[in-house]
Backbone and ligand atoms as CSV (ligand in chain L), in Angstrom:
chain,resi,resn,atom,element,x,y,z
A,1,UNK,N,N,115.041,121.302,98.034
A,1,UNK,CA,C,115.272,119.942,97.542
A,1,UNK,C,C,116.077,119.988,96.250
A,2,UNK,N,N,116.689,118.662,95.931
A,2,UNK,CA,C,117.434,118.732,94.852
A,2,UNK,C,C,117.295,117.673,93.752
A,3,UNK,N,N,117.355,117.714,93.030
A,3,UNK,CA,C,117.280,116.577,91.600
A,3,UNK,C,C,118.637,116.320,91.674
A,4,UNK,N,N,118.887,114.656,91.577
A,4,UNK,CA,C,119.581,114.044,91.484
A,4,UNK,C,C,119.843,113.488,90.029
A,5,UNK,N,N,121.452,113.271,89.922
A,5,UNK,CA,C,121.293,112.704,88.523
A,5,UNK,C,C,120.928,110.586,89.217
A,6,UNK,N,N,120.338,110.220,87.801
A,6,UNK,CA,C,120.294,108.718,88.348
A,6,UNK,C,C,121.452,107.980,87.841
A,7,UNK,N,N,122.093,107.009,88.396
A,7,UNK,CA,C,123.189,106.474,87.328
A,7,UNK,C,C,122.592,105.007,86.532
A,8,UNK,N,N,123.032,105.465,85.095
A,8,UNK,CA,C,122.436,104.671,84.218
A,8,UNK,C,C,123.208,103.059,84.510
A,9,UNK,N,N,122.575,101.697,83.902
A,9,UNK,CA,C,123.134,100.655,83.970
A,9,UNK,C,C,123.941,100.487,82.686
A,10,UNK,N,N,124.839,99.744,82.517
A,10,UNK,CA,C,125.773,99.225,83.518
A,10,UNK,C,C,126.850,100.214,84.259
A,11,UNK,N,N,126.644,100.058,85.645
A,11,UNK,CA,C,127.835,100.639,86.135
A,11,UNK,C,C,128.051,100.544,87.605
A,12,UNK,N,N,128.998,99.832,88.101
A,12,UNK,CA,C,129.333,99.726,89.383
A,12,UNK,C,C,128.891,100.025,90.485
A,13,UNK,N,N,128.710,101.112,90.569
A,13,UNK,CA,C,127.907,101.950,91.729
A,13,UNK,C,C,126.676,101.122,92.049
A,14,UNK,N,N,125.965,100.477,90.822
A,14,UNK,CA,C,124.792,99.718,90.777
A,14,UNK,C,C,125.105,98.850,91.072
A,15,UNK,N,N,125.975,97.935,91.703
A,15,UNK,CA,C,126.569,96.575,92.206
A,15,UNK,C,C,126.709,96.590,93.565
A,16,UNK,N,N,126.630,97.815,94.321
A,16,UNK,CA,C,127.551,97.318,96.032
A,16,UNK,C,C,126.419,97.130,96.214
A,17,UNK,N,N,126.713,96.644,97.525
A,17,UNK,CA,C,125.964,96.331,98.860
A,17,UNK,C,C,125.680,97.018,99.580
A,18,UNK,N,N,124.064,98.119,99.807
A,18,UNK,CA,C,124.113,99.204,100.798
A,18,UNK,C,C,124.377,99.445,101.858
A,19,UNK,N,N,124.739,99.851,103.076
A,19,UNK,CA,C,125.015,99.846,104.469
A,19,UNK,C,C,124.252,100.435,105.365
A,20,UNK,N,N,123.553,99.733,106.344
A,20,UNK,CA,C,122.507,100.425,107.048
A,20,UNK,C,C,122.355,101.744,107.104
A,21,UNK,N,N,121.265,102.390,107.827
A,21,UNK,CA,C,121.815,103.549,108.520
A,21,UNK,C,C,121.710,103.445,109.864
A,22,UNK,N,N,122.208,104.164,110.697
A,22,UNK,CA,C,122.044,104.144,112.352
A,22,UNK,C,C,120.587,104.576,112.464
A,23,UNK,N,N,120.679,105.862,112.196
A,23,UNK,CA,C,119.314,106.861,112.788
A,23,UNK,C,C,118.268,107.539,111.306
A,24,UNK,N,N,117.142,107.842,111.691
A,24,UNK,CA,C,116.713,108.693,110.489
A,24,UNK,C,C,117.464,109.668,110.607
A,25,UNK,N,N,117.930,110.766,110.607
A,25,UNK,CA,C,118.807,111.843,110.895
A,25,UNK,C,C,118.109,112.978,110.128
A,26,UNK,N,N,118.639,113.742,110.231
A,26,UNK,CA,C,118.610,115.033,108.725
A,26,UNK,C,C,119.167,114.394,107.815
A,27,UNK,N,N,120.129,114.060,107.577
A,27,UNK,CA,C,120.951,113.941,106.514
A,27,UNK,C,C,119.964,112.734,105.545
A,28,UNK,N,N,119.101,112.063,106.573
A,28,UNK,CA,C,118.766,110.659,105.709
A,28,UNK,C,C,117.355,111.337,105.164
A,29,UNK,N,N,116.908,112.174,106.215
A,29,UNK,CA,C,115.536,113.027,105.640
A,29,UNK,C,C,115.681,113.769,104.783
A,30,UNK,N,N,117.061,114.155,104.269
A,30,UNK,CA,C,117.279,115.115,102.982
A,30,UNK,C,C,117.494,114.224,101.885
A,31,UNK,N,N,118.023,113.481,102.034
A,31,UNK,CA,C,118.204,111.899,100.907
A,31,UNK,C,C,116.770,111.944,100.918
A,32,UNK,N,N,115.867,111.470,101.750
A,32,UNK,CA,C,114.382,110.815,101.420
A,32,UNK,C,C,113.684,111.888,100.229
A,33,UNK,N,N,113.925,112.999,100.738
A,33,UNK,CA,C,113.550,114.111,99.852
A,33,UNK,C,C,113.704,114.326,98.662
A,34,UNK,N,N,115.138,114.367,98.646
A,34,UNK,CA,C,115.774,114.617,96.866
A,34,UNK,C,C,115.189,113.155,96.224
A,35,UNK,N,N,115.210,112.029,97.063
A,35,UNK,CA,C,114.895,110.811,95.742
A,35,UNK,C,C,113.638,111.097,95.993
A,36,UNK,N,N,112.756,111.061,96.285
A,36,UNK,CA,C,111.095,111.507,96.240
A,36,UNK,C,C,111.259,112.378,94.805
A,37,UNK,N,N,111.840,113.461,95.214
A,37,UNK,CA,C,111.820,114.413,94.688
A,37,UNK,C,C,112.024,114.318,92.894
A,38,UNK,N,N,113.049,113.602,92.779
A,38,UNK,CA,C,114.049,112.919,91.601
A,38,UNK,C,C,113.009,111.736,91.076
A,39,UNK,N,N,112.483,111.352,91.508
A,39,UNK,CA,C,111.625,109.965,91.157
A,39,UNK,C,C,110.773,110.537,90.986
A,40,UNK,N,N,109.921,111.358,91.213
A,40,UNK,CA,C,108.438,111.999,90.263
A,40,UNK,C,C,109.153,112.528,89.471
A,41,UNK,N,N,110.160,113.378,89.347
A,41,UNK,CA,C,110.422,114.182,88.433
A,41,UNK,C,C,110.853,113.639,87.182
A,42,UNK,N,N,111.179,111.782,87.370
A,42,UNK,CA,C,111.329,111.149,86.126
A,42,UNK,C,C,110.799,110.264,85.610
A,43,UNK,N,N,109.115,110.480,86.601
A,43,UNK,CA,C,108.096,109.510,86.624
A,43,UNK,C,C,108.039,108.043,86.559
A,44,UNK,N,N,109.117,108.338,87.651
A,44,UNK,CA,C,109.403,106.791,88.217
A,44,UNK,C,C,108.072,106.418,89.403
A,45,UNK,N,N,108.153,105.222,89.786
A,45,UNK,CA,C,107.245,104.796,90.990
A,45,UNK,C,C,108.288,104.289,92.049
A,46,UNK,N,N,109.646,104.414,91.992
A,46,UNK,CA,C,110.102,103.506,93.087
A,46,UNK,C,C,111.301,104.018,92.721
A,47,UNK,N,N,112.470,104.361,93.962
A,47,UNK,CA,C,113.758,104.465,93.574
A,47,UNK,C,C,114.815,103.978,94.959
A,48,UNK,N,N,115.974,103.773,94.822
A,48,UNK,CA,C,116.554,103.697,95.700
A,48,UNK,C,C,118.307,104.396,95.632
A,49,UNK,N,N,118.595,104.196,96.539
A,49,UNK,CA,C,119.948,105.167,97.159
A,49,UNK,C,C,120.747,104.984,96.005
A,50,UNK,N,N,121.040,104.004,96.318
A,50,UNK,CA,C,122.652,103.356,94.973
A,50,UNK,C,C,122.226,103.885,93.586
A,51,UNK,N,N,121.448,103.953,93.260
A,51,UNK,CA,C,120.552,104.247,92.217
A,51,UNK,C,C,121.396,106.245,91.623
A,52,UNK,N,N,121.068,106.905,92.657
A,52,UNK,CA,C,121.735,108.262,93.186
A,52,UNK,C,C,122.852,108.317,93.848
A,53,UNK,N,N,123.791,107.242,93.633
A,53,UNK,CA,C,125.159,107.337,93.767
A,53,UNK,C,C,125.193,107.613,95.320
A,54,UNK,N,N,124.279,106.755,96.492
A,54,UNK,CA,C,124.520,106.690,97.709
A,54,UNK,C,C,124.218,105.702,98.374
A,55,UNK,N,N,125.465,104.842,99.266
A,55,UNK,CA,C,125.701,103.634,99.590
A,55,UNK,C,C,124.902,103.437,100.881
A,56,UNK,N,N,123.773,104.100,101.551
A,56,UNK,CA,C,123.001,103.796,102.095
A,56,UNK,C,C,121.682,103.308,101.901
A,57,UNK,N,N,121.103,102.219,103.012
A,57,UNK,CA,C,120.246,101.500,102.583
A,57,UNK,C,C,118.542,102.231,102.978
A,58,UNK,N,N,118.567,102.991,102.010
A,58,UNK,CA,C,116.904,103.990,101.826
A,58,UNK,C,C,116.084,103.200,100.304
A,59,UNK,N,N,115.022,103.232,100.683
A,59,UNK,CA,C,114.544,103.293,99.378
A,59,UNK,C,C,113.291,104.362,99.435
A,60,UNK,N,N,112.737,104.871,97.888
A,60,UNK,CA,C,111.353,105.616,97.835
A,60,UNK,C,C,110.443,105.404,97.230
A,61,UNK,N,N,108.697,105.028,97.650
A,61,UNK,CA,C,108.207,104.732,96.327
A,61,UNK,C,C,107.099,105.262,96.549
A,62,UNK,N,N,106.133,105.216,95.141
A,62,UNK,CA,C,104.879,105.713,95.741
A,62,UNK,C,C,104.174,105.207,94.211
A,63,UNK,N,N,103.511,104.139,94.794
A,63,UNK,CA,C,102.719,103.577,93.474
A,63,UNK,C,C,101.349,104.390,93.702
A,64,UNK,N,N,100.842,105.000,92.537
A,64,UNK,CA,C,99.436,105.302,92.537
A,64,UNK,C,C,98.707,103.935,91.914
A,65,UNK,N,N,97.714,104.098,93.142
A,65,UNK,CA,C,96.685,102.918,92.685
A,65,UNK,C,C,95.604,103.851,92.281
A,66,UNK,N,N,94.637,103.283,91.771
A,66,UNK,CA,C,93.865,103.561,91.066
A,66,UNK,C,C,92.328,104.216,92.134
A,67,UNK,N,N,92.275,103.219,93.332
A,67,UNK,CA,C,91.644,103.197,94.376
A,67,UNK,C,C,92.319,103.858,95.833
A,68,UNK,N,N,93.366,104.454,95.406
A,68,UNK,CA,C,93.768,105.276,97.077
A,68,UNK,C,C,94.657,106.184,96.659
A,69,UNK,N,N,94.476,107.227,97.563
A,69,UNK,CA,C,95.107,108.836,97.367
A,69,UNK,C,C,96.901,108.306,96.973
A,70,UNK,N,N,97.503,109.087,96.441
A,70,UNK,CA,C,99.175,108.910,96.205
A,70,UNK,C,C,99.446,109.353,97.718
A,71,UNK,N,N,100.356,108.167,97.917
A,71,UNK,CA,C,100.777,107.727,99.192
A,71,UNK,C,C,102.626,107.278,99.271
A,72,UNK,N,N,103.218,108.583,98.889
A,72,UNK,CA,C,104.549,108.151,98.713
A,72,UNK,C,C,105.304,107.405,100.282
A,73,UNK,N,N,105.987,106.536,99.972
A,73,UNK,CA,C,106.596,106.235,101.292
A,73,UNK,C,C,107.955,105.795,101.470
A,74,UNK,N,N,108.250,106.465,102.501
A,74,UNK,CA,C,110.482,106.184,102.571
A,74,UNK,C,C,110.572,105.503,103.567
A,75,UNK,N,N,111.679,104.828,102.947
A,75,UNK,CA,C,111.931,103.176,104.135
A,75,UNK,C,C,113.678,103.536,104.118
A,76,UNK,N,N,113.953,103.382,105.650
A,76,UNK,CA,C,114.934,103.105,105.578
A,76,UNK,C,C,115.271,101.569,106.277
A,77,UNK,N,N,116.681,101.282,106.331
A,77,UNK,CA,C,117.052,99.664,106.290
A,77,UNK,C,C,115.479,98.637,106.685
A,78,UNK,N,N,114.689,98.559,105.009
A,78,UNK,CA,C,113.971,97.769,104.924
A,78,UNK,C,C,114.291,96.360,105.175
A,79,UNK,N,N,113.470,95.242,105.534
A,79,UNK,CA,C,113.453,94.053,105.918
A,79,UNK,C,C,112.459,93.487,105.633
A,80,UNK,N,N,112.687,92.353,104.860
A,80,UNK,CA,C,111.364,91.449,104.430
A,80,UNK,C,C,111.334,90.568,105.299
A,81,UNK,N,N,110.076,90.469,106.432
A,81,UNK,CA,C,109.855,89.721,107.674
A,81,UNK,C,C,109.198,88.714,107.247
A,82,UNK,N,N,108.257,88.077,106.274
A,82,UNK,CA,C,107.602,87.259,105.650
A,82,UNK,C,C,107.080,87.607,104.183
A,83,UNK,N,N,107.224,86.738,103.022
A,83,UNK,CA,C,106.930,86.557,101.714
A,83,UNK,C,C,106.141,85.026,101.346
A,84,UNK,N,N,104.887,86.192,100.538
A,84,UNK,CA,C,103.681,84.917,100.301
A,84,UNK,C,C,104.058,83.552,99.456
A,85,UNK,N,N,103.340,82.322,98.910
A,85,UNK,CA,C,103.971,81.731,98.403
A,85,UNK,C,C,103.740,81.781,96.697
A,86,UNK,N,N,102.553,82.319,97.136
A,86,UNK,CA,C,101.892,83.006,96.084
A,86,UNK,C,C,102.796,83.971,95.129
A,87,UNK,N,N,103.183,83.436,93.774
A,87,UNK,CA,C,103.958,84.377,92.886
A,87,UNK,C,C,103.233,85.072,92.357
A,88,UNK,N,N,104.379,86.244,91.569
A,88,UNK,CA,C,102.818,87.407,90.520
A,88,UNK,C,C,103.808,87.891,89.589
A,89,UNK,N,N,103.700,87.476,88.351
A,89,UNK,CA,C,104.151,87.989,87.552
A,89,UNK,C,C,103.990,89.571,86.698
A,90,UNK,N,N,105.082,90.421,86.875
A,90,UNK,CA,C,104.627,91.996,86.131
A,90,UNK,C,C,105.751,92.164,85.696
A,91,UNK,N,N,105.244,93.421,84.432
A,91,UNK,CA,C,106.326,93.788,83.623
A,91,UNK,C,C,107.247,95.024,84.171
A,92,UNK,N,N,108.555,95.149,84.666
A,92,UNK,CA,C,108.972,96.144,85.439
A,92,UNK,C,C,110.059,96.494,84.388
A,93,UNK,N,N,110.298,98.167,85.235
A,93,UNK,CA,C,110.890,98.879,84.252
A,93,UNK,C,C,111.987,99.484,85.203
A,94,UNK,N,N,112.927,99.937,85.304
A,94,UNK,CA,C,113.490,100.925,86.128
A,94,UNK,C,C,114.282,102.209,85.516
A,95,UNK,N,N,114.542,103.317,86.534
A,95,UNK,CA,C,115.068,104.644,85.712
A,95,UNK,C,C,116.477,104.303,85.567
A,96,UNK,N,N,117.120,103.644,85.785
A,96,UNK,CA,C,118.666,103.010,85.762
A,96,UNK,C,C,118.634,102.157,84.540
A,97,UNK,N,N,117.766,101.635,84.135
A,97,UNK,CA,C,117.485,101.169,82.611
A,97,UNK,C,C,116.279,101.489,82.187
A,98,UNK,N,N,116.619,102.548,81.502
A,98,UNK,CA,C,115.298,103.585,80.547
A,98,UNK,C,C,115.013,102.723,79.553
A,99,UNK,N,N,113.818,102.596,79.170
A,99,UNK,CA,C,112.786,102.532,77.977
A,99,UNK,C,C,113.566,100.857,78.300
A,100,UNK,N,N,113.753,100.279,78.934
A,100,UNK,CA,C,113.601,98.580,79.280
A,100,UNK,C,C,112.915,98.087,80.242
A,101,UNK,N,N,112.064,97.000,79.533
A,101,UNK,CA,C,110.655,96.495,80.246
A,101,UNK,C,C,111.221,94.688,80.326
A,102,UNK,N,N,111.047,94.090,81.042
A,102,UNK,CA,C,110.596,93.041,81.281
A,102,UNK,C,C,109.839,92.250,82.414
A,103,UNK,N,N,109.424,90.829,82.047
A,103,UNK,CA,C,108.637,90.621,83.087
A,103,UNK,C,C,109.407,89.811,84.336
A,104,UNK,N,N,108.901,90.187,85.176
A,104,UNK,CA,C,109.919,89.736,86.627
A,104,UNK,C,C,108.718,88.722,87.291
A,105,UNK,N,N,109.349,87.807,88.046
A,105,UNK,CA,C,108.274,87.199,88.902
A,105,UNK,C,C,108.702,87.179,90.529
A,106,UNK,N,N,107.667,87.779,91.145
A,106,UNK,CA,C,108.039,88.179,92.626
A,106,UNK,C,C,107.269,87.943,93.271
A,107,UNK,N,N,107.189,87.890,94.693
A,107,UNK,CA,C,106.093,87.206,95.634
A,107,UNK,C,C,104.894,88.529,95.907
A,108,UNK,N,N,103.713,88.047,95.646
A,108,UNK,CA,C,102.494,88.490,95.419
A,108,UNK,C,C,102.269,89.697,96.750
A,109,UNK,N,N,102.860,88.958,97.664
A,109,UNK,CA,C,102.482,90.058,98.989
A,109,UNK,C,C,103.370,89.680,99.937
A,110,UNK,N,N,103.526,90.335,100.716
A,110,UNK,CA,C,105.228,90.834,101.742
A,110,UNK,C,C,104.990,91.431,103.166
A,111,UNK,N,N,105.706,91.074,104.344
A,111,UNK,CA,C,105.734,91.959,105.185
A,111,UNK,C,C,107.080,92.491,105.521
A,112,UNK,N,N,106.715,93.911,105.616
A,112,UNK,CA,C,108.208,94.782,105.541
A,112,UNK,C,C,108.549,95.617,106.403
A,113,UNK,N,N,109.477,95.469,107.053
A,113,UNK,CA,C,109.716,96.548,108.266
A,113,UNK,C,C,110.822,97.429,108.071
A,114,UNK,N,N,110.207,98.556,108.526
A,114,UNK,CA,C,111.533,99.750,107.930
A,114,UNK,C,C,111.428,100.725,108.611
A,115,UNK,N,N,112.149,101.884,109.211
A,115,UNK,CA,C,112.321,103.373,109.990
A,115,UNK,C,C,111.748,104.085,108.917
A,116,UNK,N,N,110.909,104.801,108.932
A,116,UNK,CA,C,110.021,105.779,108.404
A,116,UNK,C,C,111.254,107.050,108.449
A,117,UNK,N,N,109.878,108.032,107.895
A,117,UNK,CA,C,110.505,109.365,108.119
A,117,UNK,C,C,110.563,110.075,108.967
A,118,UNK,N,N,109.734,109.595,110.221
A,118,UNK,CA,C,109.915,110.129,111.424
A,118,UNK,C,C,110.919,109.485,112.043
A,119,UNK,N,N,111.596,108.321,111.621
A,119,UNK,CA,C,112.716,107.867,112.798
A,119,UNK,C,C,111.766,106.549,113.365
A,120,UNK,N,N,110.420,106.215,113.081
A,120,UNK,CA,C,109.796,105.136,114.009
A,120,UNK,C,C,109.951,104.076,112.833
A,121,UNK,N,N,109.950,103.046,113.709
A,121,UNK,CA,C,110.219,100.885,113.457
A,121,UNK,C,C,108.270,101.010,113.006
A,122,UNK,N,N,108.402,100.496,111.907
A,122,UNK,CA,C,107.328,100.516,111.296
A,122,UNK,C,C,106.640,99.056,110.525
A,123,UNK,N,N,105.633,98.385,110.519
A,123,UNK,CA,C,105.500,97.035,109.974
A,123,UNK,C,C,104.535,97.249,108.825
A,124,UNK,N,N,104.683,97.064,107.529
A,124,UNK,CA,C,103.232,96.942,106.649
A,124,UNK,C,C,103.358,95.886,106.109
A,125,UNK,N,N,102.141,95.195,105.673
A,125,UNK,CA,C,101.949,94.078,104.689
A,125,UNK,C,C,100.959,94.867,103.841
A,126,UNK,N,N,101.892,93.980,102.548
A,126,UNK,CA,C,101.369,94.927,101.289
A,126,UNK,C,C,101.537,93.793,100.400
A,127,UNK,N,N,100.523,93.880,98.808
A,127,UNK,CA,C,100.118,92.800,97.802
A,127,UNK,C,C,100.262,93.390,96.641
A,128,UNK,N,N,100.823,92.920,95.638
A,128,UNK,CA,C,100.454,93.542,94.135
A,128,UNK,C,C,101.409,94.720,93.754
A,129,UNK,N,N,101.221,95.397,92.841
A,129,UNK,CA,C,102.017,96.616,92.285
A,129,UNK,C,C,103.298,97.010,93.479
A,130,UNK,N,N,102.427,97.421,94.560
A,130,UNK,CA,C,103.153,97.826,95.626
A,130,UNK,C,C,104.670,97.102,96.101
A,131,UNK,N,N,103.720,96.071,96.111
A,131,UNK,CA,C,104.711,94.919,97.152
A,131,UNK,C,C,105.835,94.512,95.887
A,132,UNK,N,N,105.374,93.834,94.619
A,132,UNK,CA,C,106.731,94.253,93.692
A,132,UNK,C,C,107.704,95.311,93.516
A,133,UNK,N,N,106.996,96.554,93.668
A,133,UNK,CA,C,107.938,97.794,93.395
A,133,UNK,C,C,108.659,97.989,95.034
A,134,UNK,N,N,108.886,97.316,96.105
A,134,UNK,CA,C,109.158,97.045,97.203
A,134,UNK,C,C,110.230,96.524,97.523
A,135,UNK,N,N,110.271,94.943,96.782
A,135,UNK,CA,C,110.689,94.266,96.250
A,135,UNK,C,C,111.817,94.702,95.079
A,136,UNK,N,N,111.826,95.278,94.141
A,136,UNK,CA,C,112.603,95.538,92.909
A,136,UNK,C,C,113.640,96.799,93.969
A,137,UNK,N,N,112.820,97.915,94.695
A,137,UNK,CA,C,113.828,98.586,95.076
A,137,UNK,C,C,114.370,97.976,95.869
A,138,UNK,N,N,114.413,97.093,96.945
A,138,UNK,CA,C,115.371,96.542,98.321
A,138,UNK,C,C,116.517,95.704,96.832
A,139,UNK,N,N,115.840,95.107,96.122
A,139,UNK,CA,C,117.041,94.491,94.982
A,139,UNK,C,C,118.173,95.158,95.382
A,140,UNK,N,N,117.641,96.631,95.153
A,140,UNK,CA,C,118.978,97.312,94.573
A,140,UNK,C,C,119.815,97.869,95.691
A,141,UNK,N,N,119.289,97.870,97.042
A,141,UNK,CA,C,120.273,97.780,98.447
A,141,UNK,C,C,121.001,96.686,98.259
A,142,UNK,N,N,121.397,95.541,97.558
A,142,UNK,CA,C,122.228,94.423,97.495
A,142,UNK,C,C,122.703,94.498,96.138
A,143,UNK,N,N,122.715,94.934,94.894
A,143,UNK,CA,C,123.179,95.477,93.926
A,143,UNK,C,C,122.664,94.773,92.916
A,144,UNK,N,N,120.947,94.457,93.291
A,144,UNK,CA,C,120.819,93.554,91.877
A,144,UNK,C,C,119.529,94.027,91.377
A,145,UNK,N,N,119.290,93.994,89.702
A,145,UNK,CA,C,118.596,94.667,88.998
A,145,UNK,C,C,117.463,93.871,88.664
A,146,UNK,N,N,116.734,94.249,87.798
A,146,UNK,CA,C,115.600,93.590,87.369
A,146,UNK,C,C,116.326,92.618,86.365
A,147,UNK,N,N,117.066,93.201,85.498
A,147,UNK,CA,C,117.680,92.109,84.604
A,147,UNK,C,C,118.017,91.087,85.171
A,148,UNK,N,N,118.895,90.991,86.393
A,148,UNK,CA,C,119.300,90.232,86.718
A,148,UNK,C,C,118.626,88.644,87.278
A,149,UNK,N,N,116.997,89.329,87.043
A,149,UNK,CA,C,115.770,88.067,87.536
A,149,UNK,C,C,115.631,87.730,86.275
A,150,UNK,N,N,116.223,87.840,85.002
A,150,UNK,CA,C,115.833,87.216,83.802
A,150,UNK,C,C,116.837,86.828,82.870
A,151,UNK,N,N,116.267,85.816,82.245
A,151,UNK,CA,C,117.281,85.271,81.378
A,151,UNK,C,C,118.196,85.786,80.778
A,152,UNK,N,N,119.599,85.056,80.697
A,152,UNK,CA,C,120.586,86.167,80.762
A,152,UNK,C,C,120.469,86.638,79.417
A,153,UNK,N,N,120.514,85.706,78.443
A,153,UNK,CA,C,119.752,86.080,76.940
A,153,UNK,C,C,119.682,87.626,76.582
A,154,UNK,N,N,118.286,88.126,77.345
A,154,UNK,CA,C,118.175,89.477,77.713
A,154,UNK,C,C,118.402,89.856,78.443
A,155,UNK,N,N,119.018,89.593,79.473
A,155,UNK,CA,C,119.795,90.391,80.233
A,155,UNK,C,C,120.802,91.170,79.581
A,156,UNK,N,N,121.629,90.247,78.546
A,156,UNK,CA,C,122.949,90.613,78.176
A,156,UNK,C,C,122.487,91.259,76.915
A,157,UNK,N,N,121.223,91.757,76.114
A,157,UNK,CA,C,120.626,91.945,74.981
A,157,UNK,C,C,120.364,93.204,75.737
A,158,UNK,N,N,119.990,93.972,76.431
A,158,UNK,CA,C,119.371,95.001,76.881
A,158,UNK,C,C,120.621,96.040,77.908
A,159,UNK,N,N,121.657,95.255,78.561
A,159,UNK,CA,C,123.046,95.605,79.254
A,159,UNK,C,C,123.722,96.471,77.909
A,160,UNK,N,N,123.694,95.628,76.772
A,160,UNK,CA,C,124.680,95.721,75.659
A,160,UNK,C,C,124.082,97.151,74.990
A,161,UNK,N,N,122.732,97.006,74.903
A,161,UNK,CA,C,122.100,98.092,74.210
A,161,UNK,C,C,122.386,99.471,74.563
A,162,UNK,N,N,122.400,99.196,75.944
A,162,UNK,CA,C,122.538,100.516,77.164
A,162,UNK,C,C,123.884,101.054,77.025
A,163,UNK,N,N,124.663,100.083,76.750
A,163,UNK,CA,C,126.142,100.565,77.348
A,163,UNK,C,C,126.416,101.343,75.459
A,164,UNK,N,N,125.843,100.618,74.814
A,164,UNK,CA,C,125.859,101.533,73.675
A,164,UNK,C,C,125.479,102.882,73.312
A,165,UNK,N,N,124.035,102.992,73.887
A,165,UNK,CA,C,123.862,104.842,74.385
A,165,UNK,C,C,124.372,105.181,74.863
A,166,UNK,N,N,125.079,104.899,76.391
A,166,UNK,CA,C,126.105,105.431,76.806
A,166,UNK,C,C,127.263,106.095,76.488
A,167,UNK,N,N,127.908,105.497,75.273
A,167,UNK,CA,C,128.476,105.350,74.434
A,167,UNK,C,C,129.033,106.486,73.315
A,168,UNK,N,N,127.357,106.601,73.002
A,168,UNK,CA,C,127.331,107.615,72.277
A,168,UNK,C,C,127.219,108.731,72.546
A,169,UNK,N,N,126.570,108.745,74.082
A,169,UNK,CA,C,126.034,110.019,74.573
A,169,UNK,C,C,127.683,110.678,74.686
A,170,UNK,N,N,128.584,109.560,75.144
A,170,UNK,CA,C,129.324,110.082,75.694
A,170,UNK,C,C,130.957,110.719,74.024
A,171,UNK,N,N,130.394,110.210,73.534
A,171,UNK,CA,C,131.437,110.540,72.203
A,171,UNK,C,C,131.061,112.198,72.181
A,172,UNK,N,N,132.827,112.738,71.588
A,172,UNK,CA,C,132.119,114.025,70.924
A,172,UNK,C,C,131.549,114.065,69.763
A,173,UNK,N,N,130.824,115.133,69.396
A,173,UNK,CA,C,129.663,114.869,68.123
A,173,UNK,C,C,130.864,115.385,67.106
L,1,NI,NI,NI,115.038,100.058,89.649
């Protein structure tokens, strides 16, 4: 397996639109891997393709609850088949914008259908932590961020900040 770099926000790559996949394949089971892989390793709970500079529509997550074993799980071309009406407000973070928190409001519980890692059409309904971090990654199969659910205020307060580390990281010393 391999560690991926993540690409930081703002930057393009973080804007397209993902493109299905046909099949689970190898190729998509080695993607599932490295972002598994890449997402604990930066103690993330949730990641997706575009994220790792790949225009297919995968995502990975694996929220530990408090009450059930760590249960990582890879979706490919996810689909939200029904969303509760019931909202839930939480504070989300992503590895594409480090050390930025805000609060997002998303539907409380979801049903989602997606090709597993075996290649099988799969249905779960899921509530809470889960079903947000579900939610925040399919965002980013269509190219949109957590910022982008909040006032642009901070949106454009936290974009600006970023592109400034960037910035610097990227100057010579
Ligand atoms: Ni994210």
């Amino acid at each position: 397996m391999t560690l991926l770099p993540i690409i930081i926000a703002p930057d393009p790559r973080l804007k397209i639109t993902a493109k299905p996949v046909k099949t689970v394949d190898e190729s998509v089971r080695r993607l599932m891997d490295d972002m598994l892989e890449t997402m604990h390793a930066a103690n993330g709970i949730g990641l997706a393709a575009p994220q790792v500079g790949d225009k297919r529509r995968v995502i990975v997550v694996d929220v530990v609850d408090e009450d059930a074993e760590p249960d990582p799980v890879q979706m490919a071309n996810p689909e939200l088949l029904w969303v509760s009406d019931e909202m839930l407000n939480q504070e989300e973070g992503c590895l594409s914008l480090p050390e930025h928190y805000a609060e997002v409001e998303r539907h409380d519980a979801i049903r989602v259908r997606y090709i597993d890692y075996q290649g099988e059409i799969r249905e779960r309904e899921v509530a809470g932590v889960l079903a947000t971090c579900i939610q925040h990654e399919m965002d980013h199969l269509d190219g949109i961020l957590f910022v982008d659910r909040i006032s642009s205020l901070k949106r454009n307060m936290i974009l600006r900040k970023l592109s400034k580390t960037k910035k610097m990281a990227a100057a010579p010393a």
